[in-house]
Structures are given as structure tokens and as C-alpha cells.
C-alpha positions in Angstrom: -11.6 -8.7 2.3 -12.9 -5.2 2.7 -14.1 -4.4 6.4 -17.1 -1.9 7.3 -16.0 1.5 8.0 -16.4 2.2 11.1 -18.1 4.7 12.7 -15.6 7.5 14.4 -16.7 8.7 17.9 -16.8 12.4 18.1 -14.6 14.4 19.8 -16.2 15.7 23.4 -15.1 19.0 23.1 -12.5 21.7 24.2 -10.7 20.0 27.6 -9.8 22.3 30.0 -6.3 23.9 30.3 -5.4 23.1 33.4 -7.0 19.6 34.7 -5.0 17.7 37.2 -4.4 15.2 35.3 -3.2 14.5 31.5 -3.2 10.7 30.4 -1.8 10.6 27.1 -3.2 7.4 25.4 -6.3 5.9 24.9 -5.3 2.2 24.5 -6.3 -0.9 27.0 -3.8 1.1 30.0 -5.1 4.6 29.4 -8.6 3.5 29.6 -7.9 1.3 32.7 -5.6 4.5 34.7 -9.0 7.1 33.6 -11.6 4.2 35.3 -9.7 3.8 38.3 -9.0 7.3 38.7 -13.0 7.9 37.9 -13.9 4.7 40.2 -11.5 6.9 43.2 -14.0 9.9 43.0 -10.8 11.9 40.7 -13.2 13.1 37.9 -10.0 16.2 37.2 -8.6 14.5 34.1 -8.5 14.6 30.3 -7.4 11.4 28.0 -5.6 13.0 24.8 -5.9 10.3 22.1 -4.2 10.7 18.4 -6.6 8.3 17.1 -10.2 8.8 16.3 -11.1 6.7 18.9 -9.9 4.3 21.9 -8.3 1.1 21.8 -4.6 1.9 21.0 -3.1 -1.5 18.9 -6.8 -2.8 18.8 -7.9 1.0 16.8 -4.9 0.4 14.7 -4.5 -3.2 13.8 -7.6 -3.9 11.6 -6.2 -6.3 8.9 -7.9 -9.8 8.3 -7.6 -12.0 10.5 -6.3 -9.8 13.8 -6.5 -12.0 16.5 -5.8 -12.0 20.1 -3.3 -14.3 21.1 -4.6 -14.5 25.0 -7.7 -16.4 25.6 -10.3 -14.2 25.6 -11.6 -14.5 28.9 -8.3 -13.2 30.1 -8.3 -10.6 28.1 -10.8 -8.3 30.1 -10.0 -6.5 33.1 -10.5 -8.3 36.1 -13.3 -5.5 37.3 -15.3 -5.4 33.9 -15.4 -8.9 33.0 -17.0 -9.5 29.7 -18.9 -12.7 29.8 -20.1 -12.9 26.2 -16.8 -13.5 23.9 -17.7 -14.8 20.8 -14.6 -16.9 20.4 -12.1 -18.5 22.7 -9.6 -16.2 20.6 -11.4 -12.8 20.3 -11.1 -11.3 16.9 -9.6 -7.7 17.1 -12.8 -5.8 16.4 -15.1 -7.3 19.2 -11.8 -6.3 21.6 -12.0 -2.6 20.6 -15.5 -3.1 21.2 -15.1 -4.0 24.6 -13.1 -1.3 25.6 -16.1 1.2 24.1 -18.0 -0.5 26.5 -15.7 0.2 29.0 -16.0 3.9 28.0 -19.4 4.1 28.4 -20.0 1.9 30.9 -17.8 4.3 33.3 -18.7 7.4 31.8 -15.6 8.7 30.5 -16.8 10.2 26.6 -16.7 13.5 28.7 -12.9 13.1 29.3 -11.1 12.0 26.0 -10.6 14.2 23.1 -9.2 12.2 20.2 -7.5 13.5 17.7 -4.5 14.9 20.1 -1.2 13.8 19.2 1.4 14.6 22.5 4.7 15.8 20.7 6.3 17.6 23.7 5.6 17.7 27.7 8.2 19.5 30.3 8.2 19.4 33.8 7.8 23.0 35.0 9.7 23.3 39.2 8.4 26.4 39.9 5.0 25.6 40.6 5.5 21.5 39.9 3.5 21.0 37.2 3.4 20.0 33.7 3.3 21.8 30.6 1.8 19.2 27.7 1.7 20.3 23.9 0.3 18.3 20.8 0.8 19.0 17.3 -2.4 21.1 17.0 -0.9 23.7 19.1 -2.9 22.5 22.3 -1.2 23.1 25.3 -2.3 21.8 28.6 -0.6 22.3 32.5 -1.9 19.1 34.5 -0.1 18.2 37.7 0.6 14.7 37.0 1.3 13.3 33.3 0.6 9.8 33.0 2.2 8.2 29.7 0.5 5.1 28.6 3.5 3.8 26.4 2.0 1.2 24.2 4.8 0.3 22.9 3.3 -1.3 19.9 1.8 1.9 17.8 4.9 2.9 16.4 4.4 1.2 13.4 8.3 0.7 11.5 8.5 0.7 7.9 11.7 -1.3 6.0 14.5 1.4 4.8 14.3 1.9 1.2 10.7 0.7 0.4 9.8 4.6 -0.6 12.0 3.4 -4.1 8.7 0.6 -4.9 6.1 2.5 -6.8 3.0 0.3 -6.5 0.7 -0.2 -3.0 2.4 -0.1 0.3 0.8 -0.5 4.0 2.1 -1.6 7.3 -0.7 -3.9 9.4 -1.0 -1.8 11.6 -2.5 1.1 8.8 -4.5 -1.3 6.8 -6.2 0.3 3.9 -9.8 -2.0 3.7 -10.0 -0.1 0.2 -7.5 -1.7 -1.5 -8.5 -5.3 -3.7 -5.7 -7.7 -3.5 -8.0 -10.4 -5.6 -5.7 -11.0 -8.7 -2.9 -8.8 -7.6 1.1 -10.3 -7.1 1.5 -9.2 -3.4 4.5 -9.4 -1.3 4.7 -9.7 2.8 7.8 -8.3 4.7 7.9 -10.0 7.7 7.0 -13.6 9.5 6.0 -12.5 12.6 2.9 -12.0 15.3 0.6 -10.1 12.5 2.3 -12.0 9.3 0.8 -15.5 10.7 -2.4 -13.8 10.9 -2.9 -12.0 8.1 -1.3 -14.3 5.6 -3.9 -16.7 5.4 -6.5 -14.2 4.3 -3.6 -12.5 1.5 -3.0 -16.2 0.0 -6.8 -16.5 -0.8 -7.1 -13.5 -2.2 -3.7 -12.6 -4.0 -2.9 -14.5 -7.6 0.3 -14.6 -6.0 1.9 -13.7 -2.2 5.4 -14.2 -1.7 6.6 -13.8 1.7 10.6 -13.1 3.1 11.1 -14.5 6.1 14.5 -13.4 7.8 14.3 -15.9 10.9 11.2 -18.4 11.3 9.2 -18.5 14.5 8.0 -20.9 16.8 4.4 -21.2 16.6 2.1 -23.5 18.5 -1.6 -24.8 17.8 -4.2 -22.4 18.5 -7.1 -23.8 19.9 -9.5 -21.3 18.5 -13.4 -22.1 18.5 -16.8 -20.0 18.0 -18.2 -20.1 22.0 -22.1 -22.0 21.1 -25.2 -21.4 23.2 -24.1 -23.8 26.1 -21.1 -22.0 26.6 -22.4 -18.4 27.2 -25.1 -19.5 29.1 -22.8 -21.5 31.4 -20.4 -18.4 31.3 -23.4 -15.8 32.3 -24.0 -17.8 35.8 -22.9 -15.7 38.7 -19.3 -16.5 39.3 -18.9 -18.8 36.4 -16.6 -16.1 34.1 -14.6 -15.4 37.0 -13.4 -18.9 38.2 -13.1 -19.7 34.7 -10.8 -16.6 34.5 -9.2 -17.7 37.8 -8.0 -21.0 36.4 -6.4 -19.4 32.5 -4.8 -17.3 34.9 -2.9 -19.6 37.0 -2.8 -22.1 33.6 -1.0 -19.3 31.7 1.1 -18.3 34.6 2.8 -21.7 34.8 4.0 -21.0 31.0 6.5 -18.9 32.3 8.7 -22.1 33.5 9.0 -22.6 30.1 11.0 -19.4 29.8 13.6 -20.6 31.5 15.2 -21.9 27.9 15.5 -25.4 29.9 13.2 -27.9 32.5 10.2 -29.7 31.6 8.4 -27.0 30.5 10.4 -25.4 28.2 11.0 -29.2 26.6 7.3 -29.2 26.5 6.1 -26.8 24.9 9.2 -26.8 22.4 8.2 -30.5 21.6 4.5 -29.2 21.0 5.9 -26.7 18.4 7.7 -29.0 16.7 5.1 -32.0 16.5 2.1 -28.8 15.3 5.1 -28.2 12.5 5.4 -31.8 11.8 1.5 -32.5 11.6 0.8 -29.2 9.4 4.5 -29.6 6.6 4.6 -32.8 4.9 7.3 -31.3 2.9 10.7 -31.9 4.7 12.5 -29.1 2.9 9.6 -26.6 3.9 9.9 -27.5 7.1 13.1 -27.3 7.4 13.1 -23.4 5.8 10.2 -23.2 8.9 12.5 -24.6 11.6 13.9 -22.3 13.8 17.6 -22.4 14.5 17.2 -20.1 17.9 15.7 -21.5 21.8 12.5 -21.2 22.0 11.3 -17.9 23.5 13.8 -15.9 22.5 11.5 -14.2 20.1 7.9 -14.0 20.7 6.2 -17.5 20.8 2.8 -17.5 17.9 -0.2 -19.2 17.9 -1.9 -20.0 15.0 -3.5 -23.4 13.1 -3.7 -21.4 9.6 -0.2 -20.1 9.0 1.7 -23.5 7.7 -1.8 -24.6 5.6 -1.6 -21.3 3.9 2.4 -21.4 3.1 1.3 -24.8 1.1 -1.3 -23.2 -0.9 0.2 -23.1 -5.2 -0.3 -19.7 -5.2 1.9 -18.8 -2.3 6.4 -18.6 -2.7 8.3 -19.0 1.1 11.5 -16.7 0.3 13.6 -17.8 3.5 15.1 -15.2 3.4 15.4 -11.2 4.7 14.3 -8.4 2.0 17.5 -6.3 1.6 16.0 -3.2 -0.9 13.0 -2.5 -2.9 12.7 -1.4 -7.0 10.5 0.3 -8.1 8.9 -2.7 -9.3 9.5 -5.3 -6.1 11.4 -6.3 -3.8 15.1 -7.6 -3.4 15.8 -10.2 -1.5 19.2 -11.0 0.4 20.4 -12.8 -2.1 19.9 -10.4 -4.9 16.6 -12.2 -6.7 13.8 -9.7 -7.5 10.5 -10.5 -7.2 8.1 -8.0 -8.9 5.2 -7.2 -6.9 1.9 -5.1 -7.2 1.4 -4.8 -3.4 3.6 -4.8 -0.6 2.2 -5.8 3.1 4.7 -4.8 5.9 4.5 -6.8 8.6 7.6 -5.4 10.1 6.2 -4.9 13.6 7.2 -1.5 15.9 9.8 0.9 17.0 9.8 -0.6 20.7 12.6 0.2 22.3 12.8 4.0 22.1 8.7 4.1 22.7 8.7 7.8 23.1 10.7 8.6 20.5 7.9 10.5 19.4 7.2 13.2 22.6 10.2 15.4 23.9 10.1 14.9 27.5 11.8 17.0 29.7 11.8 16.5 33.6 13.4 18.6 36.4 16.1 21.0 34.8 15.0 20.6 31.3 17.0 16.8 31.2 15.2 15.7 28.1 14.5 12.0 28.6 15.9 10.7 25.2 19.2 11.9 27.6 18.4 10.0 30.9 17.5 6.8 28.9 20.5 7.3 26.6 22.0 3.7 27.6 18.0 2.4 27.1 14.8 2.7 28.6 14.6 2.2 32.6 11.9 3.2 35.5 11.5 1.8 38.2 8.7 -1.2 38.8 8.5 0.4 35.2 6.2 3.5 36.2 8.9 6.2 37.6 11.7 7.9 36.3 14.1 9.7 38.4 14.3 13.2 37.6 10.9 13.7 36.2 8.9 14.3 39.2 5.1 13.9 38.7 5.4 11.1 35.6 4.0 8.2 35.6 4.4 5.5 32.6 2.0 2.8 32.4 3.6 -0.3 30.3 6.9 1.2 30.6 10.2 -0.5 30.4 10.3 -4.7 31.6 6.8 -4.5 32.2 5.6 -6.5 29.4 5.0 -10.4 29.4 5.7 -13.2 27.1 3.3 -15.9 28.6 0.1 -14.3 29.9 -2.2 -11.2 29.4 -0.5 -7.7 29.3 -4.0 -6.6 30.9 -2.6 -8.0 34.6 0.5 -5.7 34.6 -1.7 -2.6 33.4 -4.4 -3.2 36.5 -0.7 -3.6 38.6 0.4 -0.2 37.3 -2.8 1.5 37.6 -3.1 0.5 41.3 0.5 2.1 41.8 0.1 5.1 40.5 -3.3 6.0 42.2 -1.8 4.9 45.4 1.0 7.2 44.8 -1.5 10.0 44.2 -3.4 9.6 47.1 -0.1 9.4 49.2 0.5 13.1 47.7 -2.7 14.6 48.4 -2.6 12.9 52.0 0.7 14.5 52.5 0.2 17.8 51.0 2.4 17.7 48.1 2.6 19.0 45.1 5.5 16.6 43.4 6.9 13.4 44.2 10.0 11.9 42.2 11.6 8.1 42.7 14.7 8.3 44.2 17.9 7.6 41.5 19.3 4.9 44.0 15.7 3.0 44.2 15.5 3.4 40.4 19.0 1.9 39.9 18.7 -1.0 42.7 15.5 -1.8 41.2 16.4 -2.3 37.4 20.3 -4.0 38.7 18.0 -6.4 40.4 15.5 -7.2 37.2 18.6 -7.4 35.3 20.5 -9.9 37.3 17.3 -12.0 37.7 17.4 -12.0 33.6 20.0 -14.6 33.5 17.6 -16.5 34.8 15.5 -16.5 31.6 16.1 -17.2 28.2 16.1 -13.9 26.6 19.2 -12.8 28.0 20.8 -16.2 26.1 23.4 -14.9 23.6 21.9 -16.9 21.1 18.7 -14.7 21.2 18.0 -11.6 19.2 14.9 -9.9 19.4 12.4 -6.5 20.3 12.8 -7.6 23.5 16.5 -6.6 24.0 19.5 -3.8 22.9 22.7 -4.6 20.6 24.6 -4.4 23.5 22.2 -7.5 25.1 20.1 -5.9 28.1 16.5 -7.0 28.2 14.0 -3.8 28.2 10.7 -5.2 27.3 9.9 -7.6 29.5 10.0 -8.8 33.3 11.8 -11.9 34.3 9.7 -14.9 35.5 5.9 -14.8 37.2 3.7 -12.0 36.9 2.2 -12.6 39.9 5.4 -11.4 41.3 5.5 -8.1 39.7 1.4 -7.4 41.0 3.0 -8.8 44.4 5.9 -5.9 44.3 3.9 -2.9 42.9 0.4 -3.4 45.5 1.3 -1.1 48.1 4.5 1.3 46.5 7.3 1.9 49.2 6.9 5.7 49.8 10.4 5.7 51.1 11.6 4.9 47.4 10.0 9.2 46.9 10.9 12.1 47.5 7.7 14.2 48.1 7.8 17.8 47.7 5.5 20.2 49.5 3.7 23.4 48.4 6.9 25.5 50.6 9.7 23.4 49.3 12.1 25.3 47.3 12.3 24.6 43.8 
């Protein structure tokens, strides 16, 4: 099961101290923000990466069987097109290959320096600009601070599970060293990366047991290797993109089905259920598999190999959460132990404080943890009042549950130029969102949210607080969202010029 090692892209070098511009991340949005802002004739700008090299969750998730759950054809950006996918579901490697195509392709090895890690940025009114530290003891004083959030790095471990003695790693930190042929493993978690990686454990493992707190609803995924015909039909001029075109508009309709009622959502509930039925001839297995919530209230999978694998002799379902770790194994909520030489946790991310990690502080010294004390909010999820010269890319309800996250980045990253070249056209040095365009914006998202089914009080998931408010994703078409962030309204910003007071 062992992966090659891959080969680490150097660092480019010292960045300078001052650059106009600081992107911190250099995932799938800070890649796309540094092209466009190279494509705009802006070459001032440095990427700070904490990774060895770019593709944010597609560095980090490595284990067997990473998959995208997009078709892969809409999982490039809609300027770079890659016309040669291997698969109709690109694996996770050949992704993070793309995007080191995109880095070369646009030249930008000159502007990221990996091995950064942003713990602290404060916004400085004196002479409006940043001041950016990492945990090297870097310190950099752009103009503009671009944060791309990628709100799925942060990996989260279970509480307790420093008490179990034997092999621990989250998905997201595979260790490709480690043999699990022969070896009683355990998987925390039934989620996104459990359903992929599980197959590959139960064929290795003499034994994988995995706790499942709440089954998901997981649909067939019509995976296939792309043959000859394909790729040549795909390299005609205008063939990738039409093709593109159409899983756009296909994928966009899924969003009716977020609704939590209509034909849709019947439809593509009934499909779950009949790829259950077709996969678990054993009615109490399936029944332990059925989930007791609406669909979409928790991220919908996609995967043919998950329910096969659950059937294999080797492999226990525990339907229930794990509640504590021995040194030995692992509890479950009941109180049975199972003894374990491996643990896999497949326990996702910390997603709804994503910078819990980088002290922000904005005009004042307000530290952002404070402004976003009731949860995370921007508005059209890029700015934050009272932090003039920030921009977040995949910041709060910008993420989707039915189509590419790669159409809301190219969204964002059109913003957030256009905002810049409205400051440089007007002679500013600063511009800040007002607090009552910020407020109207996120009372309107959350009023349209009773419109989908993640604000139902029977759903619990990332997506949303204890106290019920949906911060993760935007409610209904994305097409919408593009639609409302294409030309910003300027009169939503204050824009502060070089003889403002500050």
C-alpha cells in the first residue's frame, strides 16, 4: 500500500519584506488568486505555503484510494483546462499534479516559499498595511493579505486517543511507511475519506473494525479509466470545454435536491437507497447503514467500493461512536473494547473556526477570533468589516454541496482583483466593507437557508453551529453566487486615501 515518496519542490528563496501582496496558502484558491493576479500584469506578490509544496487538501490527503468526488473534467479551472484526465474520478495524486502544472505553466516557482506557516498577521492604520509573521520568525509588511482558508487542513484528532500506545494517523497525515498487512486496525470515522480509504485497509489488515457514529448517504460512483477514444475525442478544439459546459449545468441542477423535498431530492434519495439495496444483501447491515437524518444534511458520498468492503470476513461494522481509547484500543459507546494495533482517524477537520490557527488583528488591534465570536461571517465571503485590506478566499458560506468548489474560488478571485484595481484606480491605500453591507449580506444568506435542508432541525453536521446557523455553505445555485460577486458594488467600501487620517 506504500506510495512513492514524492519528490519536494525546493524553496525559491528569501521573499522580499515588503511585497504588495501576501497570499497565505498554496492550495487550489491560492494558486488560482497568484495566476490571476500574475495574468493582471501584478507580479508584487509572495505565496507563503506550510507545506513542502502546493496543493493544500490534495498535498495532504495521500492515503489509498483519495479520490475526487467531482468529475474530473470539472475539476480544473475553467482557464487551464486539463484535457487528459486519466479517470472520470481523478485520483488525488494526478490532481496535485495539475495544479504543478499550473505553477509552471504561469511561472509562479519564483513567488511561493513553502515551508511558511502564518501564525499571526495585524493590520497596521498608520501607513495601511499589514504586518504578517510565521513561526520561523519571518515577518513580512504586504498591503493586502489574501487568506486562502481551506477549511479542510485542519486535520482534528478524537480527545483521548493520546492514552492508545500503538500506531495512530489522521488521513490527512498518512504515513506510506507503515504495513497494515496482518495488523488489527481500527477506523474512526464513516465519512468523505473513511469510504475511500476503507476498501484499501480491509485488504490489507487481518482485521479493520470501523465505529460509525451516524451512517451516510452514499450514491454510486460512476468511476472509469478514460481509453484512447476518449482523450482523443477530449483533445479536439472545444471538445473539453462543452463537455465541461454540460457537468456544469448537470451538477448545478443537483442543488434542487437540497431543498430536503421536490422531485429531486426524492430522486436522488431513492438512488441512495436502491445503490444500498443492490450492494447489502444483509437486512440487518443495512439497516446499521441506513441513515435516520434527510438526505443532505451531512455531506452526500460517492463511492461503489465502500458497502463491498464492509462485507468482506475480515472487516467488524461497530455502529456505533468511539467514546475513549486504552492503551490497547478503543472503546466504544457502549463500553466494548476492541484491541487494536493501528488506529486510522478519519475524523475530518476543525471547519468552523478555520483560522483558529493565525491571530488576526484588523483596525484597532480587534483580533478576529473577537469579531467572529458568534461564528464566522464576511461578506460574499471575502471581506470582513474592520479589517481593511483582507481578503479571504473560501471564507464563510462559500462552500458547495453539489458542484466543484473550483467555481466559487475563480468567483472570489475575480472579486478581489477587481477590488484591487478599484484601489489603485482611486488612489487608495485601504478599503474595508462597510459593517451594514456585511450584516445585510449574511441576514439575507441566512434567511434564504430555510430554504435548504441544512438549516432542518433534524440535521447536524460541519456545515453548521450548536446554536443551528449554517457557516459553510451558500444556499441554492452557484451560478447565483458567481452572478452576485462579478462586478463588487464599490459602494458596499470604504476606500481610504494616502491623506486620510488614520
Amino acid at each position: 500500500m506504500a506510495a512513492a515518496q514524492r519528490e519536494e519542490p525546493a524553496d525559491s528563496g528569501m521573499p522580499a519584506a515588503e511585497p504588495e501582496i501576501v497570499i497565505q496558502g498554496a492550495g487550489m484558491s491560492g494558486i488560482a488568486m497568484a495566476i490571476a493576479l500574475k495574468r493582471a500584469g501584478r507580479h508584487g506578490f509572495i505565496v507563503l505555503e506550510q507545506s513542502a509544496g502546493v496543493g493544500g487538501t490534495w498535498w495532504d490527503n495521500q492515503y489509498p484510494g483519495a479520490q475526487c468526488d467531482v468529475p474530473s473534467h470539472l475539476y480544473s479551472f475553467s482557464f487551464e483546462l486539463k484535457r487528459d484526465w486519466s479517470r472520470v474520478f481523478a485520483p488525488a495524486a494526478e490532481i496535485q499534479r495539475y495544479v504543478e502544472h499550473c505553477v509552471e505553466r504561469y511561472s509562479l516557482a519564483a513567488h511561493l516559499h513553502f515551508g511558511r506557516e502564518v501564525n499571526a498577521a495585524e493590520y497596521d492604520a498608520n501607513d495601511g498595511r499589514w504586518t504578517v509573521r510565521t513561526r520561523n520568525g519571518e515577518v513580512y509588511r504586504p498591503r493586502y493579505f489574501i487568506v486562502s482558508l481551506g477549511p479542510l487542513n485542519h486535520a482534528r484528532l478524537p480527545a483521548g486517543i493520546e492514552a492508545f500506545r500503538g500506531k495512530v494517523m489522521h488521513t490527512a497525515r498518512w504515513d506510506h511507511g507503515y504495513a497494515f498487512a496482518g495488523r488489527r486496525v481500527a477506523v474512526v470515522g464513516s465519512a468523505a475519506s473513511a469510504v475511500q480509504v476503507v476498501p484499501a485497509l480491509a485488504a490489507a489488515a487481518a482485521r479493520l473494525t470501523i465505529f460509525q457514529r451516524t451512517p451516510s448517504w452514499i450514491l454510486d460512483r460512476p468511476d472509469r479509466a478514460y481509453g484512447r477514444l476518449a482523450r482523443t475525442l477530449f483533445s479536439l478544439p472545444g471538445a473539453a470545454r462543452a463537455y465541461r459546459g454540460w457537468l456544469y449545468w448537470r451538477f448545478e441542477a443537483n442543488a434542487f435536491a437540497f431543498k430536503g423535498h421536490g422531485f429531486f431530492y426524492r430522486l436522488l434519495a431513492r438512488m441512495a437507497r436502491r445503490h444500498l439495496e443492490n450492494q447489502v444483501a444483509d437486512p440487518a447491515l443495512r439497516a446499521r447503514l441506513t441513515p435516520g437524518y434527510p438526505l443532505g444534511c451531512k455531506r452526500v458520498l460517492i463511492t461503489r467500493d465502500y458497502y463491498p468492503a464492509l462485507q468482506r470476513p475480515n472487516v467488524e461494522l461497530v455502529p456505533l461512536a468511539a467514546a475513549g481509547f486504552t492503551a490497547t484500543g478503543v472503546v466504544a459507546a457502549d463500553g466494548s473494547h476492541r484491541e487494536v494495533d493501528a488506529i486510522v482517524c478519519a475524523t475530518g477537520f476543525e471547519t468552523l473556526d478555520p483560522l483558529a490557527a493565525i491571530e488576526i488583528r484588523g483596525r484597532g488591534g480587534q483580533p478576529l477570533s473577537a469579531a467572529w465570536a458568534d461564528g464566522p461571517q464576511a461578506y460574499r465571503g471575502v471581506s470582513v468589516a474592520g479589517f481593511p485590506n483582507l481578503f479571504l478566499l473560501l471564507g464563510p458560506n462559500t462552500g458547495t454541496g453539489h458542484t466543484s468548489v473550483l467555481i466559487p474560488i475563480e468567483a472570489q478571485v475575480r472579486h478581489v482583483l477587481a477590488c484591487l484595481d478599484e484601489a489603485r484606480r482611486r488612489g487608495a491605500r485601504a478599503l474595508e466593507v462597510c459593517e451594514s453591507a456585511m450584516r445585510d449580506n449574511n441576514a439575507d444568506l441566512q434567511r434564504r437557508m430555510s430554504g435548504v435542508v441544512w438549516s432542518s432541525p433534524a440535521c447536524t453536521s460541519w456545515y453548521k453551529t450548536a446554536s443551528g446557523r449554517v457557516l459553510a455553505t451558500y444556499p441554492g445555485f452557484i451560478t447565483r453566487y458567481v452572478l452576485e460577486t462579478r462586478r463588487p458594488r464599490f459602494g458596499d467600501y470604504r476606500f481610504e486615501s494616502h491623506a486620510d487620517p488614520a
